[in-house]
MARLO-132648 format. One line per 5 residues: number of its first residue (from 0); their letters; for each residue x, y, z of C-alpha. Coordinates in Angstrom, 2 decimals. Example, Ala and Ser with C-alpha at 12.3 -4.5 7.8 and 13.67 -1.06 7.14 Angstrom:
BEGIN
0	as	12.30/-4.50/7.80 | 13.67/-1.06/7.14
//
This chain:
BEGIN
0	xxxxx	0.00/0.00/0.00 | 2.09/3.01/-1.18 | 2.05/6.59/0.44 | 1.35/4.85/3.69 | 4.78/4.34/5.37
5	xxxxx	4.55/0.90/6.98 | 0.69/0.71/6.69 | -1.39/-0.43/9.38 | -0.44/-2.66/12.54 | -2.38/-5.33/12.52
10	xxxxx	-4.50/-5.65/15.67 | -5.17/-9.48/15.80 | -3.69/-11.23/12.88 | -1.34/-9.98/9.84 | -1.20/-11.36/6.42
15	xxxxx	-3.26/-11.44/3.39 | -6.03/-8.57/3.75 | -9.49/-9.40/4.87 | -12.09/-8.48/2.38 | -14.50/-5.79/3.04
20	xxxxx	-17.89/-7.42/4.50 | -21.11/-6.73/2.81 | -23.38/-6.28/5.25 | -27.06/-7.14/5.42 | -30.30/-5.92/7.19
25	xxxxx	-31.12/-8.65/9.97 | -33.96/-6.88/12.49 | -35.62/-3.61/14.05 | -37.01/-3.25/17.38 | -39.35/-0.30/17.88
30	xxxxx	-39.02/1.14/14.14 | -41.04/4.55/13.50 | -43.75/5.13/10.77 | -43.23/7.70/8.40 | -43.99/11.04/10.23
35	xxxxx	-44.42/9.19/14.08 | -43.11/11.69/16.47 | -40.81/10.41/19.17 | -40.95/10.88/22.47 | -37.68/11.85/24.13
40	xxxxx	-38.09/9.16/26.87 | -37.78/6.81/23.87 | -34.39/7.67/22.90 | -31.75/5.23/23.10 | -28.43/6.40/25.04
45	xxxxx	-27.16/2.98/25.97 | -26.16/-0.38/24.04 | -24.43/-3.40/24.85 | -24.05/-7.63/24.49 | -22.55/-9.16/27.06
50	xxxxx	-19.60/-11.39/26.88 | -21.38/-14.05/24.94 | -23.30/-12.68/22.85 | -26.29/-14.41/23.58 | -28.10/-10.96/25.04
55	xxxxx	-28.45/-7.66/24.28 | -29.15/-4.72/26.74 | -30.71/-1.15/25.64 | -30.84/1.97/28.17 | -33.11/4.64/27.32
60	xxxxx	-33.61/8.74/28.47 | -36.51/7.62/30.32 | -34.38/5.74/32.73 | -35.66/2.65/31.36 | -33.51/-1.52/30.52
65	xxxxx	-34.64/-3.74/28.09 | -32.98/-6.95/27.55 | -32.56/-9.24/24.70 | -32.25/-12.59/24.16 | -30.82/-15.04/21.41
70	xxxxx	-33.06/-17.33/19.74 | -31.48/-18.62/16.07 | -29.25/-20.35/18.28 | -31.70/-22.66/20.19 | -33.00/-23.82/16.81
75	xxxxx	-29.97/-25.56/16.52 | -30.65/-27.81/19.36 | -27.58/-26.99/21.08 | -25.39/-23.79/22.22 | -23.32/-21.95/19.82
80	xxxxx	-20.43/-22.79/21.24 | -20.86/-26.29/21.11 | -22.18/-26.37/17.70 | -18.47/-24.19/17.13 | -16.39/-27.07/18.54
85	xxxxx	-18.21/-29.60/16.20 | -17.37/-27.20/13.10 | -21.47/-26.67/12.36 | -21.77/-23.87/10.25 | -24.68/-21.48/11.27
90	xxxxx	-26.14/-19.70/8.20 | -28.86/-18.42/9.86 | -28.58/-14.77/10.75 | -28.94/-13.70/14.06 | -31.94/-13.00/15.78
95	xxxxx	-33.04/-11.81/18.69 | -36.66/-11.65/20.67 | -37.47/-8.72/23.61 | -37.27/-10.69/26.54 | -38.01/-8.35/29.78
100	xxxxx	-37.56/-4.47/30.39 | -37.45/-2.58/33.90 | -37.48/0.95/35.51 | -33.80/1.31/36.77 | -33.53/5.00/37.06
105	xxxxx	-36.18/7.86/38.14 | -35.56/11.62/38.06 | -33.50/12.78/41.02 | -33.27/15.50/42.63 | -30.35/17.54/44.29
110	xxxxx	-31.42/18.73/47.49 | -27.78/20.02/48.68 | -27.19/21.56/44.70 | -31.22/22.44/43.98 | -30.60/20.25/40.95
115	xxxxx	-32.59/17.87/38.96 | -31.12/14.75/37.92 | -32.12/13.05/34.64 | -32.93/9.40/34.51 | -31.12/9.17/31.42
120	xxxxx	-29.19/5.79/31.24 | -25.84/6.66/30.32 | -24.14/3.62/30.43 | -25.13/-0.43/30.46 | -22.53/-3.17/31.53
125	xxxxx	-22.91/-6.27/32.11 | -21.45/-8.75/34.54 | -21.17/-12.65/35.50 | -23.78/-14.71/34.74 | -24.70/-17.25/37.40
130	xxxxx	-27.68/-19.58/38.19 | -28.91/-18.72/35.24 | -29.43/-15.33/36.70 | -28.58/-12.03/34.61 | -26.48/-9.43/36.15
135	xxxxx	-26.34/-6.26/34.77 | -24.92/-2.49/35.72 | -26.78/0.58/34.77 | -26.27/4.41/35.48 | -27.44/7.38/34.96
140	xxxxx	-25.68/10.75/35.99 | -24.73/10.33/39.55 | -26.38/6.68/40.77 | -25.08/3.12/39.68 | -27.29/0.29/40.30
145	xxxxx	-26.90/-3.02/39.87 | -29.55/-5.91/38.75 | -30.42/-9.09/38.95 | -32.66/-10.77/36.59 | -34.08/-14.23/37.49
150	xxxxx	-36.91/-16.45/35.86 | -39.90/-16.85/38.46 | -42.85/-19.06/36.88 | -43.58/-17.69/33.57 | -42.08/-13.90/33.92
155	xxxxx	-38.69/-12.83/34.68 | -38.28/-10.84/37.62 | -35.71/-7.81/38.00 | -34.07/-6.79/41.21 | -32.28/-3.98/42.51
160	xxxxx	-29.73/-5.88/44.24 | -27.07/-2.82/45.27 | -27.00/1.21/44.86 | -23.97/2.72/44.36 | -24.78/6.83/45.02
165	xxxxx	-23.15/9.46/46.44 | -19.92/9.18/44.69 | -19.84/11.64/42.47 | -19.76/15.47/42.12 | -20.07/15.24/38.19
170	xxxxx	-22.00/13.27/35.94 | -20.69/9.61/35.20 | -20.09/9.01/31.71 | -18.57/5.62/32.47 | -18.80/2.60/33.70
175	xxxxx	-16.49/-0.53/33.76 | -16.30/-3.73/34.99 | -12.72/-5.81/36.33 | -11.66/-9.14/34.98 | -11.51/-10.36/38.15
180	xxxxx	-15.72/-10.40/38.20 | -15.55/-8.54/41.90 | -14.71/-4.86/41.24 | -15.53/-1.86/38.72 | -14.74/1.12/37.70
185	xxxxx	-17.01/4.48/37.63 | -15.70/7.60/36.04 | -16.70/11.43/35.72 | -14.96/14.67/34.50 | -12.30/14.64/37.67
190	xxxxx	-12.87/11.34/39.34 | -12.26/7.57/38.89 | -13.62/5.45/41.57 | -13.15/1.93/42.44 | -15.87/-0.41/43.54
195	xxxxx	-16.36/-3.89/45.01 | -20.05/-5.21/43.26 | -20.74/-6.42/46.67 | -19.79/-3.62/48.79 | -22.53/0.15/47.78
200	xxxxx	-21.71/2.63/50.69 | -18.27/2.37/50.30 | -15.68/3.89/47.30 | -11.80/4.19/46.45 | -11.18/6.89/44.47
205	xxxxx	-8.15/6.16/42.03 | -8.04/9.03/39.73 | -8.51/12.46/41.05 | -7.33/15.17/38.15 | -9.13/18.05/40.54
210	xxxxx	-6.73/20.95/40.83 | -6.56/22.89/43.63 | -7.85/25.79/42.25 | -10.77/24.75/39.94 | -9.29/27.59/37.51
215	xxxxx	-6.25/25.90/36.76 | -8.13/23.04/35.29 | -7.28/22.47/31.71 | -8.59/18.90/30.82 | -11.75/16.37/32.10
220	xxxxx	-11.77/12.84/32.07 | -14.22/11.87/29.11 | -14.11/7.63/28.96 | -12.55/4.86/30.81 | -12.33/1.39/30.69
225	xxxxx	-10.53/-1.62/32.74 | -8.09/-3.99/30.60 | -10.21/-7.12/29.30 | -8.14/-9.48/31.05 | -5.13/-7.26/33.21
230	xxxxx	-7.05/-6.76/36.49 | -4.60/-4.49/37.66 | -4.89/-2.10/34.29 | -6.90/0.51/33.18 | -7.27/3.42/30.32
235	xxxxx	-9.18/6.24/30.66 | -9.27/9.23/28.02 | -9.25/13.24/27.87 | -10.35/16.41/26.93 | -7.38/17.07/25.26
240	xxxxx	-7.25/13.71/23.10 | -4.87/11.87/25.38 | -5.15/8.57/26.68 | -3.52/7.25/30.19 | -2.66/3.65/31.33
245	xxxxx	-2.78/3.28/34.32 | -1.21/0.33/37.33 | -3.45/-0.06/40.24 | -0.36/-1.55/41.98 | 1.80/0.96/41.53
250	xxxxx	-0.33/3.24/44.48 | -3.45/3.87/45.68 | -4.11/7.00/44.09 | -2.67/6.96/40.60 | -1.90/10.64/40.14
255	xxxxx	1.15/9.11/37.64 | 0.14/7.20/34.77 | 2.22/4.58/33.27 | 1.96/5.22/29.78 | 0.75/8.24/27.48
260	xxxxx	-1.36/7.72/24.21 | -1.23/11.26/22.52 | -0.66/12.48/19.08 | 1.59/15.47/18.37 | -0.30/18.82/16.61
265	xxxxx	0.89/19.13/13.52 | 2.88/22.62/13.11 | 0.79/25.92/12.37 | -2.54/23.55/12.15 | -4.10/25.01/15.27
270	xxxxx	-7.36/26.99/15.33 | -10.40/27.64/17.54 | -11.55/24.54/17.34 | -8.64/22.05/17.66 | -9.10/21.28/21.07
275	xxxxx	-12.74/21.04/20.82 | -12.70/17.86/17.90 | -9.78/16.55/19.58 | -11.45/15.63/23.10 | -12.29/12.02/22.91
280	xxxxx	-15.59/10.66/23.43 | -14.92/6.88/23.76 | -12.42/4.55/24.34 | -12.48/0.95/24.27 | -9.81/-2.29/24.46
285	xxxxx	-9.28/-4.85/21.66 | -10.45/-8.36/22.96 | -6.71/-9.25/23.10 | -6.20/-6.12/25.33 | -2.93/-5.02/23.07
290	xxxxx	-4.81/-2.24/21.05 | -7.08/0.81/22.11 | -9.64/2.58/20.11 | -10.95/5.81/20.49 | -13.33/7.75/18.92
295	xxxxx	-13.04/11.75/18.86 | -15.22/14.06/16.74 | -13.34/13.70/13.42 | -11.72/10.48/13.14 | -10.93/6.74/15.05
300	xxxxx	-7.69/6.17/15.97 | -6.12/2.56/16.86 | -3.21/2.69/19.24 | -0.74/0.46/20.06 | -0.14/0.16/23.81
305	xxxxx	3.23/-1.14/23.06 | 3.78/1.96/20.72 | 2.98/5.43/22.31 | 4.65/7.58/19.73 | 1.56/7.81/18.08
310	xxxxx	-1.66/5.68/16.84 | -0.51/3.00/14.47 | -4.04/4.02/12.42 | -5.81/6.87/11.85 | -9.14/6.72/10.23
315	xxxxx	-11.10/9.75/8.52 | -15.15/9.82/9.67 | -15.94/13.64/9.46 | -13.14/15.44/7.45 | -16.03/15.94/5.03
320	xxxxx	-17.63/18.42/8.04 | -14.27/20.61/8.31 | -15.35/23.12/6.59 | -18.61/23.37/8.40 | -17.14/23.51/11.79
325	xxxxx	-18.45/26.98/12.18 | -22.02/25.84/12.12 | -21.30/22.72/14.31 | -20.26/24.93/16.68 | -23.50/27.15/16.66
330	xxxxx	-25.72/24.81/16.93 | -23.74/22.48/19.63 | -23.53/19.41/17.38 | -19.53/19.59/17.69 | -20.11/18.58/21.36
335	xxxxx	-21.90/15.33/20.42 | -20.08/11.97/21.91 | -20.12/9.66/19.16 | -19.14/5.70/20.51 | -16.69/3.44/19.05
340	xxxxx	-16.36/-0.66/18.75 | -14.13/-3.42/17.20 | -15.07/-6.82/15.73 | -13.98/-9.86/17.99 | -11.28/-10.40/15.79
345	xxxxx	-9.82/-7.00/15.74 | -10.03/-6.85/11.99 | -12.50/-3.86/11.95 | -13.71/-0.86/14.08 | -17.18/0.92/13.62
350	xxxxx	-18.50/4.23/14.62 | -21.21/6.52/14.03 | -22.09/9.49/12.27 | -24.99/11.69/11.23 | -28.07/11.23/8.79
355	xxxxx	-28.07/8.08/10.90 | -25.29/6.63/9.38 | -22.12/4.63/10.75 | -18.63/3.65/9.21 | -17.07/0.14/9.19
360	xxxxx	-13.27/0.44/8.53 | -10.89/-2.60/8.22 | -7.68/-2.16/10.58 | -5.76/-5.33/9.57 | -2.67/-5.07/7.23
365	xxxxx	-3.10/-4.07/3.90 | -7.00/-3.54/4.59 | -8.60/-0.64/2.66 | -12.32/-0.83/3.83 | -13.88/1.75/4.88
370	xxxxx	-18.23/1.39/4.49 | -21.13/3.67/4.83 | -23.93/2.44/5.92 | -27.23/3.43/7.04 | -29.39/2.41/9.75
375	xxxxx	-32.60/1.71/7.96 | -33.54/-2.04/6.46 | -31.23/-1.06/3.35 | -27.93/-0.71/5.24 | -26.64/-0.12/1.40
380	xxxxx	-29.21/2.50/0.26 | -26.76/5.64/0.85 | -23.57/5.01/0.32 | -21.65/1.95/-0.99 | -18.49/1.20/-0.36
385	xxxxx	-16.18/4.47/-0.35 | -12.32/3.67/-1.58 | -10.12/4.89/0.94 | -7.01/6.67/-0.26 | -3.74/6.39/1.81
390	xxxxx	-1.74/9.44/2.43 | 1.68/10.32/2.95 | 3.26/9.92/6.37 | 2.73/12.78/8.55 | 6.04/13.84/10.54
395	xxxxx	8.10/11.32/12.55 | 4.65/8.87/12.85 | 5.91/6.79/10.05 | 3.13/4.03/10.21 | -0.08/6.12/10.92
400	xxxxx	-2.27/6.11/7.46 | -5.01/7.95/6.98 | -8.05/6.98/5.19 | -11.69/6.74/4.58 | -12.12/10.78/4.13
405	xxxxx	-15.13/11.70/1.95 | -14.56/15.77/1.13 | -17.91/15.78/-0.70 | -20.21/16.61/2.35 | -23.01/14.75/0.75
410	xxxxx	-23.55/10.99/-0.10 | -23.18/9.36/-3.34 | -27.08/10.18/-3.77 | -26.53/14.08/-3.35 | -28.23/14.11/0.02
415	xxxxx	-26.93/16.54/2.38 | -25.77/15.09/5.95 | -29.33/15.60/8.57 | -27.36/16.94/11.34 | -30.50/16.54/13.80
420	xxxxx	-30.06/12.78/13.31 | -27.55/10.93/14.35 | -26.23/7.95/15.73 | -24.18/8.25/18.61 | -24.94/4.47/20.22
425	xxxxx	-23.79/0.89/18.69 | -22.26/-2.09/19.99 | -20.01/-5.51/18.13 | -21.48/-8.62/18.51 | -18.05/-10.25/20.89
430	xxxxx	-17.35/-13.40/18.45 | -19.48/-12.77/15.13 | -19.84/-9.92/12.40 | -23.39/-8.24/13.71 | -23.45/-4.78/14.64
435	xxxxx	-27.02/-3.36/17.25 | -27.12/0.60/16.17 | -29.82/2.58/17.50 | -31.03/5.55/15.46 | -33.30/7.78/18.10
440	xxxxx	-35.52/5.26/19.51 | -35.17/1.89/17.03 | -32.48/-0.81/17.94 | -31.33/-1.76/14.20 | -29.36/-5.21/13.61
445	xxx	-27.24/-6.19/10.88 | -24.89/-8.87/10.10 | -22.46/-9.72/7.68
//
């Protein structure tokens, strides 16, 4: 791949490149009619499967879980996993069914501040299965709660088994669970605390980036997340587009971090809004823990944690919207937090975008995919398959490439991008190709 330095580290496996998938519409929970107005308690702000892939959770503004469950696979007369070890190929899509939903969340209110919490569910996580009983963690701005789901007759039942509150002087935007199945990991603008799932009235806090004098303060904590199998490591992003790694043996409070993700500004390329696109608004590990991804408001980029001279990929989502920053600006849509995910495999990372689209890009060697797709049941309709185009090597970052940049602001239709849609929520199935988007308040499924 020429212009491209040393091309693109590849996250799971190197060799021959993987072809781009062609994806294909699979289901839609809670679709709209044409003209059906939508009621902002509707709105999706939360998806995620749990480790095997067998259920799905949503969280909604209205402080509302709803779970779903698996069902191609029972047809099959067996688990997946089984059916995996004997080599039986499933050609079935997936599907899922609704299976229960609950309150978790109702408004709050302040009484020390005189403010009103939303019920808003920010973030979803689930945890260890056992007895057949689902476990799942859900929060909204400034309480954690944590549920158990068991089968009693012919309904399922959900309990509020803990409530983790008081933590927190800013709203959470993360949750994250250990590897070690006991603790987790809350995060807001200035604080990470630790928690034991067993243990509510009681916190550690980890991270504290509070300066003394809140005037001095020059960066927030946007995302973090615990190492998928290091118990003692976590990542957590910033403001300014950095990322930290962090040793919880190293001390208690980890005001020193033991690596530093952070690419360098290119010379005389500053403006008024460079830090604003480069604050992060997700991170999240590879399955095999080696890579990061993050997600700021023009582009994903894949980092190395053995590497932190700079992301070993850098992939193009919004450089079509760079000369419209101006606008995004006026009408807040620069500030929205679009999410980020990678395949099982590693070979590809999806994100979001607006018109209710999202972007698929490949991120093994040699891969040039990078896919537009729309959540609607003709994933294809807008935009096809858009041929990325390597670029020179920027500076002393020999091996980032850059790709996947469409300059024409419009799709291959001529539509203009619908900046009042747009999906900021989706979640990779853990061992398949089958992506859940939601576009306002419809959970969209498609596989590949």
């Amino acid at each position: 791949m020429n212009g491209g330095g040393e091309g693109l580290a590849a996250p799971a496996t190197s060799g021959a490149a993987v072809s781009p998938l062609e994806w294909k519409f699979s289901q839609v929970f809670g679709e709209r009619t044409a003209g059906e107005e939508v009621q902002e308690v509707d709105i999706i702000s939360a998806i995620e499967f749990d480790r095997t892939g067998d259920h799905l959770a949503t969280g909604d503004r209205g402080g509302r879980v709803v779970l779903f469950e698996r069902t191609d696979i029972k047809d099959h007369g067996g688990h997946r996993r089984d059916l995996e070890r004997m080599d039986y190929s499933i050609s079935r899509h997936p599907e899922f069914r609704y299976k229960t939903e609950f309150q978790s969340h109702e408004p709050e209110f302040d009484y020390l501040k005189s403010l009103e919490i939303e019920e808003k569910i920010n973030k979803i996580r689930w945890c260890q299965t056992a007895n057949g009983a689902l476990f799942v963690l859900s929060t909204n701005d400034k309480t954690i709660k944590y549920w158990k789901v068991t089968s009693q007759e012919t309904s399922l039942v959900a309990r509020c088994r803990r409530v983790y509150a008081h933590a927190h002087d800013y709203h959470i935007n993360s949750i994250s669970n250990n590897s070690d199945g006991e603790t987790f990991i809350s995060a807001d603008d200035l604080r990470i605390n630790l928690w034991n799932l067993e243990i509510s009235n009681q916190s550690f806090n980890i991270v504290d980036v509070k300066p003394a004098n809140m005037e001095d303060l020059t960066e927030v904590i946007t995302s973090a997340e615990f190492h998928p199998t290091h118990c003692n490591t976590l990542a957590y992003s910033s403001s300014k587009g950095s990322i930290r790694l962090i040793d919880l043996r190293q001390s208690a409070l980890c005001d020193t971090h033991s690596k530093l993700f952070e690419e360098q500004e290119a010379p005389g390329s500053r403006s008024f809004f460079t830090e604003i696109i480069a604050s992060i608004s997700d991170i999240k590990f590879a399955k095999n823990g080696r890579h990061i991804l993050s997600r700021d408001y023009m582009t994903l980029k894949l980092w190395d944690i053995n590497m932190d001279s700079g992301p070993v990929a850098t992939l193009q989502v919004h450089e079509h919207l760079r000369p419209k920053l101006c606008d995004l600006y006026e009408n807040d849509s620069i500030f929205d937090k679009f999410e980020c995910c990678l395949s099982g495999d590693g070979h590809r990372v999806a994100t979001g975008s607006y018109s209710n689209l999202f972007r698929v890009f490949g991120c093994s060697e040699g891969s040039t995919e990078a896919t537009t797709l729309e959540a609607s049941k003709n994933p294809m309709r807008r935009q096809v398959q858009t041929p990325a185009r390597p670029s020179r090597s920027l500076g002393n970052l020999p091996r980032v490439l850059r790709r996947g940049a469409d300059n024409s602001g419009a799709d291959t239709n001529g539509n203009s991008f619908d900046f009042t849609t747009k999906l900021l929520h989706l979640a990779w199935h853990p061992s398949e190709n089958s992506i859940a988007c939601a576009a306002s308040n419809s959970l969209y499924m498609y596989y590949a």
